[in-house]
Residue frames relative to the residue before (quaternion, step in Angstrom):
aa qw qx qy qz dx dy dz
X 1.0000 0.0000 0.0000 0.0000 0.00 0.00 0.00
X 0.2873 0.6996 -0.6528 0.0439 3.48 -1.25 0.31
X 0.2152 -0.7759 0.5883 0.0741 2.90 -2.02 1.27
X 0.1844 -0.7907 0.5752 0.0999 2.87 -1.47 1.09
X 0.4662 -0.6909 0.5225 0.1798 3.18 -1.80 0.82
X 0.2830 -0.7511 0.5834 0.1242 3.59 -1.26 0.99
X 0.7756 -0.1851 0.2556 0.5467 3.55 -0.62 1.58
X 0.3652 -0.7012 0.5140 0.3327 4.44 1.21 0.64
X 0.4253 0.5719 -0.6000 0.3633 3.56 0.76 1.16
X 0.7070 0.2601 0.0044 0.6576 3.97 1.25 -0.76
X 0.1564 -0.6532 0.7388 -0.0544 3.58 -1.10 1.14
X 0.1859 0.6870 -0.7011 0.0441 4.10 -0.94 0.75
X 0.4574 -0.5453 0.6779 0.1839 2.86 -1.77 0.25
X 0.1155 0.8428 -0.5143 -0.1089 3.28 -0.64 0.90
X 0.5059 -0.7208 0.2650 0.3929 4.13 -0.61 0.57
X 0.7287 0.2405 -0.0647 0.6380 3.44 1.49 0.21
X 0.6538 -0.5166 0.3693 0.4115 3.87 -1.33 1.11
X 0.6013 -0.4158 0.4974 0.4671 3.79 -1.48 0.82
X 0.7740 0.4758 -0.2863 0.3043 3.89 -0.54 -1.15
X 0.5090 0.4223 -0.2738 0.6983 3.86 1.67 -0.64
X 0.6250 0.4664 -0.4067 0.4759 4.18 0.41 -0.15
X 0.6257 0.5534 -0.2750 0.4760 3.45 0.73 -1.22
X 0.6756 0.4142 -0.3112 0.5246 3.71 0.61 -0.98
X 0.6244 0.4966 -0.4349 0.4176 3.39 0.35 -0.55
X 0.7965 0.4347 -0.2324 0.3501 3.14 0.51 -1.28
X 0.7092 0.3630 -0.2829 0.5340 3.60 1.16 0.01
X 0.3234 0.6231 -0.5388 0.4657 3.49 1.88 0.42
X 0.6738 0.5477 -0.1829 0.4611 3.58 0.97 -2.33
X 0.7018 0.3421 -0.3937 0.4852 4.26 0.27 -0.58
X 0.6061 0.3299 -0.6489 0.3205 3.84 0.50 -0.73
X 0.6253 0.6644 -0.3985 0.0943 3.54 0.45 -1.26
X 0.7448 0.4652 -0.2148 0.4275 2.83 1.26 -1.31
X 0.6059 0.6264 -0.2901 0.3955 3.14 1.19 -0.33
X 0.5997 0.3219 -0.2458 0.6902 3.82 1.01 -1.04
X 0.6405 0.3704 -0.5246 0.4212 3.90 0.13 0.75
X 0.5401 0.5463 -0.3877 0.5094 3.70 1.37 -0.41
X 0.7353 0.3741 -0.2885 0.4859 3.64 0.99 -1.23
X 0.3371 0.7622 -0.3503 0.4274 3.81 1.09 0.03
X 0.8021 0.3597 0.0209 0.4761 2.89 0.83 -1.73
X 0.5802 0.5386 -0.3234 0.5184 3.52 1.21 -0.76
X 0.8508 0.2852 -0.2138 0.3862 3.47 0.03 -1.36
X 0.3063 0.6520 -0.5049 0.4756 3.50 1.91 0.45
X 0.5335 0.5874 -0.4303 0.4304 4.04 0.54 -0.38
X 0.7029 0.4993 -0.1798 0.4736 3.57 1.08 -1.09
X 0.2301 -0.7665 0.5126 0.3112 3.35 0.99 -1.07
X 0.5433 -0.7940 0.1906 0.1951 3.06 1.62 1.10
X 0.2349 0.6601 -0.4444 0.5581 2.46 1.39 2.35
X 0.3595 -0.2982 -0.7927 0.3918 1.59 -1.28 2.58
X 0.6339 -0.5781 0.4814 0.1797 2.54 -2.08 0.35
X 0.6013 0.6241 -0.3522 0.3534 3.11 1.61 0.14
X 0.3050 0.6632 -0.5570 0.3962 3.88 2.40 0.59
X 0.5967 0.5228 -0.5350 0.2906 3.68 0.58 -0.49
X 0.4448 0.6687 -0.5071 0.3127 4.05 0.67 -0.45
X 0.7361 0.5037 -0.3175 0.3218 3.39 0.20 -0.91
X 0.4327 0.8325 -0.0912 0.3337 2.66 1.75 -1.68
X 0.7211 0.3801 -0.1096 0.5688 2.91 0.06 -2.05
X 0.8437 0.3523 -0.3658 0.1740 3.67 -0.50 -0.92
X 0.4067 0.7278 -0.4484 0.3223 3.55 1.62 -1.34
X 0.8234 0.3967 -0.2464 0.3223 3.78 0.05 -1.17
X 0.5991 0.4527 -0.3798 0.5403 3.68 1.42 0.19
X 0.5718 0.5575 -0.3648 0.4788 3.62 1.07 -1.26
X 0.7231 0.5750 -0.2582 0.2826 3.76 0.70 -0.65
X 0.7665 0.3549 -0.2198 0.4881 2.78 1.36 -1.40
X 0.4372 0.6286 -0.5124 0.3887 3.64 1.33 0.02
X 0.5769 0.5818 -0.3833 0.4264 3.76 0.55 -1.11
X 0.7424 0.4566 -0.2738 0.4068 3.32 0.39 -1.57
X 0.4227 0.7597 -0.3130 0.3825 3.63 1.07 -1.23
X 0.7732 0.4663 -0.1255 0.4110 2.94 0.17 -2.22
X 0.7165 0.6462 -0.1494 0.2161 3.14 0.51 -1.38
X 0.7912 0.3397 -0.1845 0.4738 2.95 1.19 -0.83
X 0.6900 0.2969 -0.5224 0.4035 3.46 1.56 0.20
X 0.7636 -0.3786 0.3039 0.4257 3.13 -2.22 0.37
X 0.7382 0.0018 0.0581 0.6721 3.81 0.49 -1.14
X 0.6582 -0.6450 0.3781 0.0882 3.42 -1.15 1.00
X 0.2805 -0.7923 0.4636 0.2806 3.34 -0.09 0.08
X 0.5952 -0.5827 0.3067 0.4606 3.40 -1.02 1.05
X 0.6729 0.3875 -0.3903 0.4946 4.01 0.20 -1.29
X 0.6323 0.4090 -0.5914 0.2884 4.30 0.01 -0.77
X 0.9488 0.2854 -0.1256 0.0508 3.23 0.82 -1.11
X 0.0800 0.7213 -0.4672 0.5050 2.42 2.58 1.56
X 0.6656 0.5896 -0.1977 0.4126 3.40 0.93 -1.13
X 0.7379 0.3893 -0.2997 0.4628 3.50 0.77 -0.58
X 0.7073 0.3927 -0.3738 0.4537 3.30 0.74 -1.03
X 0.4703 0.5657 -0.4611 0.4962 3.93 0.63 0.23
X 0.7564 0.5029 -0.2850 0.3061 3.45 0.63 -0.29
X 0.6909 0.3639 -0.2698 0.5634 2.77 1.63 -1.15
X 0.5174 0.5408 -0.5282 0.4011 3.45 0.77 -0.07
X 0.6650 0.2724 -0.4856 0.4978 3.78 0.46 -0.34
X 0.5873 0.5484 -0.4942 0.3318 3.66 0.56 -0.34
X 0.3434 0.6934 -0.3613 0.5203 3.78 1.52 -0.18
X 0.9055 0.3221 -0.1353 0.2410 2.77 0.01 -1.85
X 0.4364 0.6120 -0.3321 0.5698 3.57 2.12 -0.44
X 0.7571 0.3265 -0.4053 0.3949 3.46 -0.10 -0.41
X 0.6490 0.4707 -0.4470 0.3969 3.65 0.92 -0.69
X 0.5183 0.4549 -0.4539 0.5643 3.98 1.01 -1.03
X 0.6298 0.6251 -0.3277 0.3243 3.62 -0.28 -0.72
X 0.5320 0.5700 -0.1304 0.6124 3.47 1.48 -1.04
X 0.8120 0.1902 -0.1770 0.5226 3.26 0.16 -1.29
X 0.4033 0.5455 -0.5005 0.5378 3.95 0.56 0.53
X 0.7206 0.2804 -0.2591 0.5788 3.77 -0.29 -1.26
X 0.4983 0.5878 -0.4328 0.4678 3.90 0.57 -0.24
X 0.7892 0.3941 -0.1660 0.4408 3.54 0.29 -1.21
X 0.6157 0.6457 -0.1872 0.4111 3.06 1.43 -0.95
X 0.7218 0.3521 -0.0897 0.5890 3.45 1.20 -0.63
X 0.2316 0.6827 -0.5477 0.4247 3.49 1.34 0.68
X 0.1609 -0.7080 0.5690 0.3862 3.53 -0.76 0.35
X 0.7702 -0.4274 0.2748 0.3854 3.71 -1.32 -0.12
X 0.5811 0.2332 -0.5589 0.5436 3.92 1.23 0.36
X 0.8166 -0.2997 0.3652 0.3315 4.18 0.05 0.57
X 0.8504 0.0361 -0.2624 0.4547 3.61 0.77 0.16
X 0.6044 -0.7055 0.2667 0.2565 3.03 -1.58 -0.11
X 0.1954 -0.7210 0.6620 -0.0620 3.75 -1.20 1.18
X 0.5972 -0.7141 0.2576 0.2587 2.96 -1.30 1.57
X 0.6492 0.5503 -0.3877 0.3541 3.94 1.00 -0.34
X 0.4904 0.6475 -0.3269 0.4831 3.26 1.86 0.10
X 0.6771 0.4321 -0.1678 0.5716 3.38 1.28 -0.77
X 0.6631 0.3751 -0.4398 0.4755 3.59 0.61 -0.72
X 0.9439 0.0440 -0.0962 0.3129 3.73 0.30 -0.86
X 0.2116 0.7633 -0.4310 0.4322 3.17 1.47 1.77
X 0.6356 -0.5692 0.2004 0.4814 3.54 -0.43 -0.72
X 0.5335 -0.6606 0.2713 0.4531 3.46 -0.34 1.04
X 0.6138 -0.6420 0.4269 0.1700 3.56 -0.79 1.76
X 0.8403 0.3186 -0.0214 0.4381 3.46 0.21 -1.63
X 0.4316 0.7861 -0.3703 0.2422 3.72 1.16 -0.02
X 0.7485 0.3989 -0.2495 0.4673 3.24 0.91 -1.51
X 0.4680 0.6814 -0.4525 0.3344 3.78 1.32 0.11
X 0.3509 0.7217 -0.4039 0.4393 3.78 2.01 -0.43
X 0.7358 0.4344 -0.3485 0.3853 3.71 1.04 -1.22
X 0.6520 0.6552 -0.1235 0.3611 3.10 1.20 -0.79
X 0.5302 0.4273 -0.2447 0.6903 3.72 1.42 -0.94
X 0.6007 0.6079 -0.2963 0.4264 3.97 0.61 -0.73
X 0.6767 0.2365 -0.1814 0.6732 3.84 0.58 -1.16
X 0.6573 0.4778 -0.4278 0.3957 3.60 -0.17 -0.25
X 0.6647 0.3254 -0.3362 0.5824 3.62 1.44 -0.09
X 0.6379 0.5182 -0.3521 0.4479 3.49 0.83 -0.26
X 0.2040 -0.9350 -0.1366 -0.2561 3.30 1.64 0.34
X 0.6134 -0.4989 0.4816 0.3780 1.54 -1.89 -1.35
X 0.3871 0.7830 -0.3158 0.3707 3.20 1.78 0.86
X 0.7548 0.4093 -0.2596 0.4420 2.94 1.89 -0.37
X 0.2029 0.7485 -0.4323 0.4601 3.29 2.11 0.82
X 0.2357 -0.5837 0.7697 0.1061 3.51 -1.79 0.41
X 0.0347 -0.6745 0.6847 0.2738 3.55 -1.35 -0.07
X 0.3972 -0.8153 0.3839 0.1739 3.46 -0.90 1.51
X 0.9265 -0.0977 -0.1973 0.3053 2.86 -0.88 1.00
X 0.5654 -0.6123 0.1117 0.5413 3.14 1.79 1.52
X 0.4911 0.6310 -0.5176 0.3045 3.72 0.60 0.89
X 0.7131 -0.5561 0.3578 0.2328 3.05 -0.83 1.58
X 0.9237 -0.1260 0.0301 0.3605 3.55 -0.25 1.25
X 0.5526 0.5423 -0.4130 0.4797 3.16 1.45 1.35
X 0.2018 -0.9219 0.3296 0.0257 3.26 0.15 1.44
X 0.1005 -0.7854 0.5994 0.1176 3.58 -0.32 0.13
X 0.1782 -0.6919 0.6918 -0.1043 3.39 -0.58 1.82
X 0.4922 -0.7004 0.5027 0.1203 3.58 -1.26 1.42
X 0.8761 0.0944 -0.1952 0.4307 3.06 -0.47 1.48
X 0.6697 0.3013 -0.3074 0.6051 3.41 1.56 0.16
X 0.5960 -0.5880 0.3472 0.4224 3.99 0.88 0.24
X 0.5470 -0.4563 0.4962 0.4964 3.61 -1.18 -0.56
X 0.3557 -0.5760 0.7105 -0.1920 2.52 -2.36 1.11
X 0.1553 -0.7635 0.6098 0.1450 3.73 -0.48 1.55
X 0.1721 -0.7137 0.6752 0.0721 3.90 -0.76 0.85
X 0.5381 -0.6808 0.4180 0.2687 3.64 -1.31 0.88
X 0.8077 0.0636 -0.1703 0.5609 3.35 1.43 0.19
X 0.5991 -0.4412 0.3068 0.5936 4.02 -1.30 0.73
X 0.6953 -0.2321 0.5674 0.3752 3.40 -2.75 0.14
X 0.6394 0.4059 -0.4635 0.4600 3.76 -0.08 -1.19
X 0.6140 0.6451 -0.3130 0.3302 3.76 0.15 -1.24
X 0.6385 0.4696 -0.1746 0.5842 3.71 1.03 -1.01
X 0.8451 0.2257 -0.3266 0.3581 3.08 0.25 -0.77
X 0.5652 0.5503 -0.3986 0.4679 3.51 1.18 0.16
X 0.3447 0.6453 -0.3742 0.5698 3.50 1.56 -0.19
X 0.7495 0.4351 -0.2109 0.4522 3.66 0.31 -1.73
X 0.7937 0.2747 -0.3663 0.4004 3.67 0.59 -0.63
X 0.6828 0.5026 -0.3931 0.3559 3.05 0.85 -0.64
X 0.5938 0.4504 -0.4343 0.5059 3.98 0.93 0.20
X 0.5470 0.5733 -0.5087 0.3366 3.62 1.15 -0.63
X 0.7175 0.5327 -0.2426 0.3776 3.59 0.81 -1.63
X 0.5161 0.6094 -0.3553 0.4858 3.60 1.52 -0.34
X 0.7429 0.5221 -0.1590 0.3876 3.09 0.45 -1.27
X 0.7147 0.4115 -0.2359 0.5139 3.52 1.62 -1.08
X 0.3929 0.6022 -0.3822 0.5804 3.96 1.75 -0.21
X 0.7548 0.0640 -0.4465 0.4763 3.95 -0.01 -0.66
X 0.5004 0.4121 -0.6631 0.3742 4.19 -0.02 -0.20
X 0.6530 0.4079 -0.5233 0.3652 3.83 -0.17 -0.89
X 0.7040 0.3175 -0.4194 0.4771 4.11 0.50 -0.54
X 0.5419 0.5308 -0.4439 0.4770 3.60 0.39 -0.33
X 0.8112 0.3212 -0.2399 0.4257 3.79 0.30 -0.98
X 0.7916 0.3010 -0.2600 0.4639 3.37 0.83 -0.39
X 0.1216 0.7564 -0.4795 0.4280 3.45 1.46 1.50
X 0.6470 0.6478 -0.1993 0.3494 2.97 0.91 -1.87
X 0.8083 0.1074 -0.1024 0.5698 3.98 0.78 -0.54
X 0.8155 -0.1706 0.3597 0.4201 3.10 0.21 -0.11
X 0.0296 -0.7100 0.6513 0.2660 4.10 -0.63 0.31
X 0.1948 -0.7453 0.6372 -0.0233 3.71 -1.50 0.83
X 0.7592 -0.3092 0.1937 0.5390 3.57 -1.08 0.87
X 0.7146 0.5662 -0.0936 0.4000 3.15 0.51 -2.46
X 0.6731 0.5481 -0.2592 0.4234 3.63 0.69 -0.70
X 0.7136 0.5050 -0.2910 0.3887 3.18 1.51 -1.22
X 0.5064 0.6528 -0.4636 0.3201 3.69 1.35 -1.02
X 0.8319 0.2461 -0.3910 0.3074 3.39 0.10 -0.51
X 0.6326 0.4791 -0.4619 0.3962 3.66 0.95 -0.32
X 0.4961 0.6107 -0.4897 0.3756 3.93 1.05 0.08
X 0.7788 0.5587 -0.1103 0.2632 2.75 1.13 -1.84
X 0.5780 0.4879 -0.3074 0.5773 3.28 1.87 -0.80
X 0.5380 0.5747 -0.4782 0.3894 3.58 0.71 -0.72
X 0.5635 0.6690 -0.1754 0.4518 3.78 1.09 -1.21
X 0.7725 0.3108 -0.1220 0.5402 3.34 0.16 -1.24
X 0.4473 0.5173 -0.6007 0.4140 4.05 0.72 -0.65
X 0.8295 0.4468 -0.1752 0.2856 3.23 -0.07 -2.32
X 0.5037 0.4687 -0.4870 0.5381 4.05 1.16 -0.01
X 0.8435 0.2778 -0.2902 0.3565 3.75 -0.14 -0.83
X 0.7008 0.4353 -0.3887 0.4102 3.27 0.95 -0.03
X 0.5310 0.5010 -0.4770 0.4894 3.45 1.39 -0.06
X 0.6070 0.4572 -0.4244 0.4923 4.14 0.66 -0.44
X 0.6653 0.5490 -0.3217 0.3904 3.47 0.79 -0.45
X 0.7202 0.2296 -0.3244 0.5686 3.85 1.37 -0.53
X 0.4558 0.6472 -0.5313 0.3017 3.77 1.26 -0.53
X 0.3506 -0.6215 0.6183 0.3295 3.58 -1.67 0.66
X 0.8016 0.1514 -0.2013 0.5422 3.88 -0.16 -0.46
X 0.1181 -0.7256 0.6639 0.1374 4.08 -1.12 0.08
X 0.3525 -0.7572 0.5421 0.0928 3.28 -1.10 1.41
X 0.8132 -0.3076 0.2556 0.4228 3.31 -1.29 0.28
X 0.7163 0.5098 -0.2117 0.4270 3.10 1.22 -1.84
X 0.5113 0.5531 -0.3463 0.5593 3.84 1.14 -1.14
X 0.7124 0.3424 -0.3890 0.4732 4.25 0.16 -0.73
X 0.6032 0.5906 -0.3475 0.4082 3.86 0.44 -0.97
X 0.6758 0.5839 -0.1357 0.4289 3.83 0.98 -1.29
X 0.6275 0.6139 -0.0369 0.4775 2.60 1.00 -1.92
X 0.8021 0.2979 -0.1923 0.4805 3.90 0.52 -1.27
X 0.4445 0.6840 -0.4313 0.3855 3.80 1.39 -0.91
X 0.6231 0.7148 -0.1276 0.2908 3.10 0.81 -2.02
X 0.7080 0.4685 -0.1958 0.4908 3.22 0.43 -1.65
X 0.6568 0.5835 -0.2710 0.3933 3.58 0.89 -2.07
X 0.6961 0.4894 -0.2976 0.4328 3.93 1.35 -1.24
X 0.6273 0.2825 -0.5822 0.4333 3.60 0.54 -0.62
X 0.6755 0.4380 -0.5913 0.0469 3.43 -0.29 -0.91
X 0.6582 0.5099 -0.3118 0.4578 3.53 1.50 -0.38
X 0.2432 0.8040 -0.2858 0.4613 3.23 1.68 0.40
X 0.7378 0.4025 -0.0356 0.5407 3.10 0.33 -2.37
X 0.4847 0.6463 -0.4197 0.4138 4.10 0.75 -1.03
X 0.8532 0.4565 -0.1358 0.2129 2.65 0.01 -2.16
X 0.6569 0.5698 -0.0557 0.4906 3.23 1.65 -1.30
X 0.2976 0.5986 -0.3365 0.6632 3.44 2.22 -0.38
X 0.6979 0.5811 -0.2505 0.3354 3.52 -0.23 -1.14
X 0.6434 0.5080 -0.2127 0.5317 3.41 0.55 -2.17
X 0.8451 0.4005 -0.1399 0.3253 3.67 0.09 -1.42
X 0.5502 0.3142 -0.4058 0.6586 3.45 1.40 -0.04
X 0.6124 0.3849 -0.4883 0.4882 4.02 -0.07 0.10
X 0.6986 0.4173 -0.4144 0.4075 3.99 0.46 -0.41
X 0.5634 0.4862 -0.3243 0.5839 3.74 1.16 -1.31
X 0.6045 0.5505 -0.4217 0.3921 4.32 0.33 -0.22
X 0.7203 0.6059 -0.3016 0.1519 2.92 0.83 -2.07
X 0.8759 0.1292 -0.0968 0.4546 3.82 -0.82 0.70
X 0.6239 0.5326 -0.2976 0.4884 3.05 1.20 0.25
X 0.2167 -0.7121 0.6307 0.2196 3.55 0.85 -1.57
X 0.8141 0.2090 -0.1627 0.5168 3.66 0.02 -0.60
X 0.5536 -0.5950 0.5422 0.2134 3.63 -1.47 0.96
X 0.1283 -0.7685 0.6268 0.0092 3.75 -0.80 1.25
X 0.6894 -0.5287 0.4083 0.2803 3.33 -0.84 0.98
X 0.7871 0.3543 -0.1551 0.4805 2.76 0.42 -2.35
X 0.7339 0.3789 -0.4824 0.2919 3.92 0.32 -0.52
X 0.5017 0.6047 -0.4749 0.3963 3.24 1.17 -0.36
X 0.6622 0.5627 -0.3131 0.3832 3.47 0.70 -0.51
X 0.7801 0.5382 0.0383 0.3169 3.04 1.04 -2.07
X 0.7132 0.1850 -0.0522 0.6741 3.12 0.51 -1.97
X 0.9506 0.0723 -0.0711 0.2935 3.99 0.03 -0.68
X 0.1363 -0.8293 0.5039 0.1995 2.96 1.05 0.81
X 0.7512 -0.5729 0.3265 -0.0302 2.72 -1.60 1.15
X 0.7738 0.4132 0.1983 0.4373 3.18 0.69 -2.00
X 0.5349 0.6737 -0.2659 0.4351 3.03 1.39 -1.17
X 0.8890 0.2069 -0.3248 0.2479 3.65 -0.34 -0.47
X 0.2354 0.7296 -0.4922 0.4123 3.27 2.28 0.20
X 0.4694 0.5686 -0.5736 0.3567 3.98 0.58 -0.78
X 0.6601 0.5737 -0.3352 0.3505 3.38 0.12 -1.39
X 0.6962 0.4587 -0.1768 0.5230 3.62 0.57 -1.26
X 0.7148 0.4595 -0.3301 0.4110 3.23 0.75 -0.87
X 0.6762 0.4076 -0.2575 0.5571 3.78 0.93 -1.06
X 0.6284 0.3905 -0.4545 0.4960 3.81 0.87 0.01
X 0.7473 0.1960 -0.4169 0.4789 3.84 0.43 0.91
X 0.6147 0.5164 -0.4299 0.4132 3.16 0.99 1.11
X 0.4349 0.4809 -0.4066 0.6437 3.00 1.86 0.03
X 0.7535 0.3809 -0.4157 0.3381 3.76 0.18 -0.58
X 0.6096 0.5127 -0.3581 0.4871 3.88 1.28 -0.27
X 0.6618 0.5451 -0.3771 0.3504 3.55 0.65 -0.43
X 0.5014 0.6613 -0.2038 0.5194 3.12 1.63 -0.92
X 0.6591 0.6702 -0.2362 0.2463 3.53 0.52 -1.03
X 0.0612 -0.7510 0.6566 0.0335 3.69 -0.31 0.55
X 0.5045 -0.6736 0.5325 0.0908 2.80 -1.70 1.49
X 0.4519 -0.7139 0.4763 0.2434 3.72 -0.86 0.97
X 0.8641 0.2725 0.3244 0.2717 2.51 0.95 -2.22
């Protein structure tokens, strides 16, 4: 067991060390994630043959996390073995990028915004990428609490230009960017509407909190108070926006369509929000105990 404290606004109990949580959790997002892209490029019939890339890796990138996770200290080969993964799991999401890139070229060679609003989503496969880049650096230590000396298992320590905590507030606070322009990019596509706007305000909002704790040198009371509200809204954010998109993929129909779930409302999509609002509140965490 061990409990950590949130900015001494939140005391939990957790059944296992923060850094074994982290892995889980980026064990649980690749999964859920190369089953979303499963399903997406299942519309194609997984044409090119490069949709199988993602494919293929989600089901190793997972079971390393999980792997890790469950021992106390890693073994030297698992965790030569993991960080190889997520580095290719890096390296999918960036090729991935530059695919849906190409893909949305219109047909004289460049790009224009109805190509982007209703092409393939541009900035997705970067999910694979913001994902291994926490998986990581989750299995890093910083020795002997000094501000950007890491100790990576099985390759020694490593001075970084700024603390672990620092990255990973880096990581959410570009994730929630990154999910703020798809939400304008995706909700281009019909029209934008009160409802549409909550989340592209709200991400706009939340980028500029975690990335301002992320370059600030010292954070006041007021910066933690903001900072935790924040996190607590998207996840009620993502809920809410869960909601919107299963009432739109319903409407006139009654019955749950694959393809709109896929198409007209994705599904899944505003869970990001929820999701990266309890990853901003774990990264943040200090162990008691």
């Amino acid at each position: 067991m061990s409990n950590i404290n949130i900015f001494h606004l939140a005391d939990i109990k957790l059944p296992m060390e923060k850094n074994r949580l982290l892995l889980i959790f980026v064990g649980i997002n690749l999964l859920f994630t190369g089953i979303d892209v499963l399903l997406a490029h299942s519309i194609n019939d997984y044409i090119p043959v490069y949709e199988w890339i993602p494919i293929f890796y989600f089901p190793f990138g997972t079971f390393s996390c999980l792997v890790i996770a469950i021992q106390t200290k890693p073994k030297k080969w698992t965790a030569l073995i993991h960080i190889a993964l997520m580095l290719i799991g890096i390296l999918v999401g960036v090729l991935g990028t530059a695919f849906h890139g190409y893909a949305v070229l219109n047909p004289a060679g460049y790009l224009t915004w109805a190509w982007i609003v209703f092409g393939s989503p541009i900035l997705a496969p970067l999910a694979f990428a913001g994902i291994s880049l926490l998986g990581l650096y989750a299995i890093t230590e910083e020795v002997n609490n000094e501000p950007g000396m890491l100790k990576v298992p099985g390759l020694g320590t490593f001075k970084a230009p700024i603390s672990r905590d620092r990255h990973f507030l880096w990581l959410v606070g570009l994730g929630f960017a990154a999910s703020t322009i798809t939400s304008i990019i995706d909700h281009a596509q019909y029209g934008y509407t009160f409802y549409k706007m909550i989340a592209i305000v709200y991400g706009l909002f939340a980028s500029s909190v975690v990335i301002y704790l992320a370059i600030a040198k010292e954070w006041s009371r007021g910066d933690e108070l903001v900072y935790f509200w924040t996190m607590i809204a998207a996840i009620l954010v993502g809920v809410l926006g869960f909601g919107f998109h299963l009432s739109a993929d319903l409407a006139g129909t009654g019955v749950i369509s694959l393809e709109r779930i896929l198409a007209f409302a994705p599904i899944l999509a505003p869970l990001l929000f929820s999701d990266l609002g309890m990853l901003g509140l774990l990264v943040v965490a200090e162990e008691t105990s």
